[in-house]
Each structure stands twice: as structure tokens, then as C-alpha cells.
N, C-alpha and C positions, 0 to 999 in steps of 0.2 A: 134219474135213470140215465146209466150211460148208453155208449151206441157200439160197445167195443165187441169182437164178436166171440171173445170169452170170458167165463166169469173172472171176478177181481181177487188176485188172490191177497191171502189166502182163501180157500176154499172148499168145502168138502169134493170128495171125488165120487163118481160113479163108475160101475163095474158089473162086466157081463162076464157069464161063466159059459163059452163055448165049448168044454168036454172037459173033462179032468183037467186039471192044472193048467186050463186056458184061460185064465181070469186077465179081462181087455178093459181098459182104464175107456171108456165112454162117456166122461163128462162131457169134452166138447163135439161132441155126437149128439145132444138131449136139444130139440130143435124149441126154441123161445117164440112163443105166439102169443104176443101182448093181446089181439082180440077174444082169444079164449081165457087170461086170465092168467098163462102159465108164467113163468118169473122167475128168475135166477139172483141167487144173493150169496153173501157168504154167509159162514156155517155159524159165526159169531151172530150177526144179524139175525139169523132166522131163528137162534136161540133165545135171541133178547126179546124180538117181538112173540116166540112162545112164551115166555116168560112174562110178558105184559099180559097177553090174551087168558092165559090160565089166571091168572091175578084180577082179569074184569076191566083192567085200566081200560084198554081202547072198546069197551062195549056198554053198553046200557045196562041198567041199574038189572036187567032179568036175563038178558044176554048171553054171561059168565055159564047160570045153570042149565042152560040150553046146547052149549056147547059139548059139554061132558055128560049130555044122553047117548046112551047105544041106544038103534036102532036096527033091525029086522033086516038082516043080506040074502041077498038068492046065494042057491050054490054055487054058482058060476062066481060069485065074487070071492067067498070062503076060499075059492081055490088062488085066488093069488095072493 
């Protein structure tokens, strides 16, 4: 983990749509809090390790099937 206070690129980007045709690049706006968990990588990285995780590598032998249940949202969440 580095200590740099943006991500390495390359990078995916993030992006807010403030009213028609206002689309505002906010990737280094997205605030990184290591005790919650949150994490910034690049877009290669975080394909590779979806790519592990759908495949079961990094997880226990029952793991893998646990990950691809849906489970039950309030409406409040459907809506984002």
C-alpha cells in the first residue's frame, strides 16, 4: 500500500453529473479510509482479483457459492 494521495495510474475514473452536460471527473475527490475497509487500485488490479474471486482462488472450498447468492434489498437501496 502506498501513501500517495492519488491513485496509480493508470486508473479507472469517477464522475458526477451535476445537470446536463456537467459531467466532473471526482476520482480524486473519493476519500480512502483504510479503517472502514475502503481501498483504491487500479482498474487492471481490481479486475484480476475479480477474476480470482469469481474462480474461488482466494476463498474456501464453499466460499466461491456464497458469493454469487442475491439476497433480499429494502427499497431504499433498489434505488441507488
Amino acid at each position: 500500500m502506498g501513501t500517495a494521495p492519488t491513485p496509480p495510474r493508470p486508473h479507472a475514473h469517477a464522475y458526477q453529473l451535476f445537470g446536463p452536460a456537467s459531467r466532473v471527473d471526482v476520482t480524486d475527490q473519493i476519500p480512502v479510509d483504510h479503517e472502514n475497509l475502503s481501498w483504491v487500485t487500479t482498474a487492471r488490479d481490481a479486475n484480476r482479483f475479480q477474476r480470482a474471486l469469481l474462480a474461488g482462488r482466494p476463498l474456501s472450498a464453499r466460499q466461491p457459492a456464497e458469493t454469487k447468492q442475491t439476497v433480499p434489498v429494502s427499497a431504499e437501496v433498489k434505488q441507488l
